[in-house]
C-alpha positions as CSV (number, residue, x, y, z in Angstrom):
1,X,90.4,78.6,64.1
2,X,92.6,81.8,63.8
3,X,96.4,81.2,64.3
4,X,98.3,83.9,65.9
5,X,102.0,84.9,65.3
6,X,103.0,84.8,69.2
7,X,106.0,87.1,68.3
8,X,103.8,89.6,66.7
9,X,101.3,89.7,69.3
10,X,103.7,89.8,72.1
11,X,106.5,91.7,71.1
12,X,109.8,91.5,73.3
13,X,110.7,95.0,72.6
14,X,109.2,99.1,72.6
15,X,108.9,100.9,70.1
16,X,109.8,105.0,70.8
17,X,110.1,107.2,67.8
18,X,109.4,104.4,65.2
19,X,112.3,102.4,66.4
20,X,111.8,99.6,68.7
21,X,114.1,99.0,71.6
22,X,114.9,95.5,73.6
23,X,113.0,95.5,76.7
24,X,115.0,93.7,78.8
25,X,114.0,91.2,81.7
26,X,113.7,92.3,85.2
27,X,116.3,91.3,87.8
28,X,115.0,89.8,90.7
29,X,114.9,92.7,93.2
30,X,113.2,94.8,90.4
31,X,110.4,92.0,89.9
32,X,109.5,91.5,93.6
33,X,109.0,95.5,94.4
34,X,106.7,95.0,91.0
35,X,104.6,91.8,92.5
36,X,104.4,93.2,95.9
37,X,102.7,96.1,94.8
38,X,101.0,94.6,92.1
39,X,99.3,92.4,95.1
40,X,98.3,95.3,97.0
41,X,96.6,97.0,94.7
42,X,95.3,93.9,92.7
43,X,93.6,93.2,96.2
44,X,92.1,96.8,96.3
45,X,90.6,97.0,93.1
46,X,89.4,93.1,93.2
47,X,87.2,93.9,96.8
48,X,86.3,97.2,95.1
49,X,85.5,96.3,92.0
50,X,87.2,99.1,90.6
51,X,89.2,98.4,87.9
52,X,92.3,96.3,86.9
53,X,96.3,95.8,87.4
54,X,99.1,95.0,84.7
55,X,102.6,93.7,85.2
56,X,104.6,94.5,82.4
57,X,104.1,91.7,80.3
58,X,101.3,94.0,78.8
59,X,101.9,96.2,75.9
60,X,100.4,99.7,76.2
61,X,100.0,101.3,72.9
62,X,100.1,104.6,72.3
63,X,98.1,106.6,69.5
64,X,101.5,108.6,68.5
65,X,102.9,104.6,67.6
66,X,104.7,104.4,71.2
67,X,104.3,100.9,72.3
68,X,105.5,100.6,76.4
69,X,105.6,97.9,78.6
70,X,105.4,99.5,82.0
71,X,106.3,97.6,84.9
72,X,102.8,98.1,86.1
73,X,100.1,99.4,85.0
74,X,95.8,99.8,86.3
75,X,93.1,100.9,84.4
76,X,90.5,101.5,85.9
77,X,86.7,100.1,84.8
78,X,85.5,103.3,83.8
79,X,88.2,103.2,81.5
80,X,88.3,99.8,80.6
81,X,87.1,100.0,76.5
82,X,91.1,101.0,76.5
83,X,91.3,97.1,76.8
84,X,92.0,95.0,74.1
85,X,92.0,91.4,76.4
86,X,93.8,89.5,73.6
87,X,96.2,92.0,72.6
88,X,96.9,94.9,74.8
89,X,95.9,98.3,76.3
90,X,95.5,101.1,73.1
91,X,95.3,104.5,75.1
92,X,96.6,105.6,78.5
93,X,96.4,103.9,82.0
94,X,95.0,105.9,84.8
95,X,98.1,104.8,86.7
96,X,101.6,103.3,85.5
97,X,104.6,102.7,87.8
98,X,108.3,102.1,86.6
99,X,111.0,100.7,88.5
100,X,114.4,101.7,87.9
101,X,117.3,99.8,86.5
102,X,120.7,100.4,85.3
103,X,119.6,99.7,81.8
104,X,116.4,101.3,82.3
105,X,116.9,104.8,84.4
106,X,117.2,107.0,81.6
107,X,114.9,106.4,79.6
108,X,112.1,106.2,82.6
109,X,112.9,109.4,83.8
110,X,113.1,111.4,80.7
111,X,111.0,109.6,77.8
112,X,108.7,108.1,79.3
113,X,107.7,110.3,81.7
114,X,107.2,112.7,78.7
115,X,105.2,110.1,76.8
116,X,103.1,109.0,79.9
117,X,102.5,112.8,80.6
118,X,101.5,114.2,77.1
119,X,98.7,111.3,76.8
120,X,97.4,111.6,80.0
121,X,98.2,109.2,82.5
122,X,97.0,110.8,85.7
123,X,99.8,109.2,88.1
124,X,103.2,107.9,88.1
125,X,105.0,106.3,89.9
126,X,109.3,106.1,89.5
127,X,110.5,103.3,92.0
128,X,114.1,103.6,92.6
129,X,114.3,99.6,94.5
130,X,117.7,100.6,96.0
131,X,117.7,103.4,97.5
132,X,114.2,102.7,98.7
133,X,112.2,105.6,97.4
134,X,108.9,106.4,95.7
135,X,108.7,109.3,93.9
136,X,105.0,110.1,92.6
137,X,104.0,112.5,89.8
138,X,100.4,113.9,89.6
139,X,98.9,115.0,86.6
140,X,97.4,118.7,86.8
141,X,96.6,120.6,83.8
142,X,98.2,118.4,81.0
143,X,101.5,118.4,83.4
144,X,103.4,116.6,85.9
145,X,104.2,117.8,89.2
146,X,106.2,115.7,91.9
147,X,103.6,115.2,94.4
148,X,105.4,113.5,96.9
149,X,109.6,111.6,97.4
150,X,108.8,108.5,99.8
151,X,111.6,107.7,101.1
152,X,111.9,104.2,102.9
153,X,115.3,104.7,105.4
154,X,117.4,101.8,106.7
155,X,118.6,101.8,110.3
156,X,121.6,103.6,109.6
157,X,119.9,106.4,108.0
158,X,117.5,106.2,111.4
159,X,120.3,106.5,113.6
160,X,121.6,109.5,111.9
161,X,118.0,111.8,112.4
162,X,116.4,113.4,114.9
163,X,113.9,112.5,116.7
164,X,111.9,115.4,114.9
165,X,113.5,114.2,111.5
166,X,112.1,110.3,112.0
167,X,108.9,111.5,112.9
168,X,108.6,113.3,110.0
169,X,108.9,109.8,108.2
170,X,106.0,108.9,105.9
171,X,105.1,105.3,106.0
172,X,102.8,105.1,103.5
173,X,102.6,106.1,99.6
174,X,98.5,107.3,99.7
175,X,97.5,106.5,95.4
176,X,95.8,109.0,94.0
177,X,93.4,107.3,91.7
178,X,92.6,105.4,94.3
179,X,90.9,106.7,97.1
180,X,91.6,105.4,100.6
181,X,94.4,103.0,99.5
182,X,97.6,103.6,100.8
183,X,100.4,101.3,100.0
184,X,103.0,100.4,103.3
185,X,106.6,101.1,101.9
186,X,108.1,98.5,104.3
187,X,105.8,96.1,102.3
188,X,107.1,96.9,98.7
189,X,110.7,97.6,99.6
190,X,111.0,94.4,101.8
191,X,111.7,91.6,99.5
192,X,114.4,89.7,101.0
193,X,112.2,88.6,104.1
């Protein structure tokens, strides 16, 4: 019978230029935008048979030594040998998505981003779960380009528009490694029902 080291194979931190940083807990806000989402597109991929969703208690490592733990994550099955079931994911997700916090903003925006960009991970998505918006990055030659800002208004911001300006309003985030899914942003930014 082989005995594992639970800290070793689960590590509690990332590691970004050699040194490993705390990866802290998710606050509750943060962690129900993640499992709404993570349920719609868990369902899409299950009746599709496409491929697979992560929440970030998976490590994603990185063949530069980065280990991540994105706040969600899908790989899809024609990608799937990236997939070490007992240990993690070694190489990049088709799709990762990370949600901000105060403790993790910066480094979402800038390093990551970077890292997630330069090995290839064809779509990501930053999550800001307070001001309700989506912001989605599409890989094109080696490079991200913002696609798309989803924004998700409250009624104040409605009562401030046009009529033009509120029809205008997207309601859906359409993900591009997924064809024909689209994900309702009243559904993932409504977690206080």
């Amino acid at each position: 019978m082989e005995i594992f080291n639970e800290r070793e194979l689960y590590p509690s931190y990332e590691i970004i230029g050699g040194k490993k940083f705390m990866a802290p807990s998710a606050a509750p806000t943060h962690g129900r935008v993640i499992m709404r989402l993570g349920t719609i597109i868990e369902n899409y991929l299950y009746e599709n048979n496409l491929g697979y969703v992560f929440a970030d208690d998976v490590d994603i490592y990185f063949s530069d030594g980065t280990l991540f733990k994105p706040d969600l994550s899908v790989v899809l099955k024609k990608n799937s040998a990236i997939i070490d079931w007992r240990k993690g994911i070694f190489g990049a997700p088709d799709m990762v998505v990370e949600v901000l916090s105060y403790s993790t903003r910066k480094k979402d925006l800038t390093i990551k981003k970077d890292t997630y960009e330069a090995h290839g991970v064809r779509e990501y998505w930053i999550i800001d779960p307070w001001a309700k918006i989506i912001d989605v990055y599409l890989l094109r030659d080696g490079k991200y380009f913002l696609d798309e800002e989803y924004i998700f208004p409250d009624e104040k911001d409605l009562e401030m528009m046009t009529e033009e300006e509120r029809a205008a309003i997207k309601h859906e985030v359409p993900v591009s490694i997924l064809d024909g899914l689209k994900v309702p942003l009243e559904f993932v930014f409504s977690w206080g029902y």
